[in-house]
N, C-alpha and C positions, 0 to 999 in steps of 0.2 A: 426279637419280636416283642418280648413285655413293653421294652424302653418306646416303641415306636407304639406300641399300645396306649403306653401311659402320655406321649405326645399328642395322641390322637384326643384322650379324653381331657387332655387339658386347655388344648385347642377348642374342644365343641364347649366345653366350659367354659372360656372365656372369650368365645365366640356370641354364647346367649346369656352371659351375663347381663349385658346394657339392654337386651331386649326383656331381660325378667325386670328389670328396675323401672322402665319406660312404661311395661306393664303395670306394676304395682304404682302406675301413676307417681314414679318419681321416690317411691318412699327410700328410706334408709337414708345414704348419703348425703342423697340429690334431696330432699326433702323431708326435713327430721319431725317434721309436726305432722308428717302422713299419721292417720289414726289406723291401728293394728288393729284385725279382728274384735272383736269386744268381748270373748271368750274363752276359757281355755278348749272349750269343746270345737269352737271355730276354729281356733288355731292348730288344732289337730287334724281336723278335717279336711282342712286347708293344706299341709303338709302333706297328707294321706294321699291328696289329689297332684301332690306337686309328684310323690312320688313314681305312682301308676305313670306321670307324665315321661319322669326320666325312667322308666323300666323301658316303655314304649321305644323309645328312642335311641337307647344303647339295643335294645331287639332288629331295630330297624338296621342301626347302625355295623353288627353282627351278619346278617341278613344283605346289605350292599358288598359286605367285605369279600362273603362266601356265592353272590350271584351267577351263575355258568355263565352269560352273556353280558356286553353290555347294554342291550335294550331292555335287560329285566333289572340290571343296577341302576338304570337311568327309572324306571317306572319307581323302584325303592326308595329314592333319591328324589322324588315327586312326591309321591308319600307323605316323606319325612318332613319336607317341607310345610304339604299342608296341614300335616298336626302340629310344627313350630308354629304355624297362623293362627289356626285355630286356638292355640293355647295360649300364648304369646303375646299377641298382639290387639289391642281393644277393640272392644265392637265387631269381633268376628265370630262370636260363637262363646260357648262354656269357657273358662279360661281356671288353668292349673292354677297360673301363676297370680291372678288377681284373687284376692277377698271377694265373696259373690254373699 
């Protein structure tokens, strides 16, 4: 079970990898002259938000695993989804992953 554990978080990690990067409008790799936070205080804050993001998510992800049915793992799984949008993806709301 750990092994299939740690396949699971490595899959959801490199599953939202390309969506954190697309996020942060390309920075890091894809875009090395992206401008970072402008503080240290930002940049913490900013972390602090990313982290509440992935707590959320491995809860959720906990939470599908242990579901009695599957119409309440399918609603979990809806969920999970809309806080990967919400967080995620531009122009949908407060975003973990972007500088705000």
């Amino acid at each position: 079970m750990p092994q299939r554990r740690s396949a699971i978080y490595k899959g959801l990690m490199l599953a939202l990898a390309p969506l954190a990067c697309s996020a942060q409008g390309g920075a890091g790799l894809a875009n090395p002259q992206a401008q970072p936070p402008a503080s240290a205080e930002e940049r913490i804050e900013k972390l602090k938000r990313t982290q509440e993001f992935m707590i959320k998510l491995h809860d959720l992800m906990h939470q599908i695993r242990e579901a009695p049915n599957e119409a309440e793992r399918e609603r979990l799984k809806a969920e999970q989804l809309r806080l990967m949008q919400t967080h995620m993806l531009p122009n949908t709301g407060s975003s973990a992953m972007m500088p705000q």
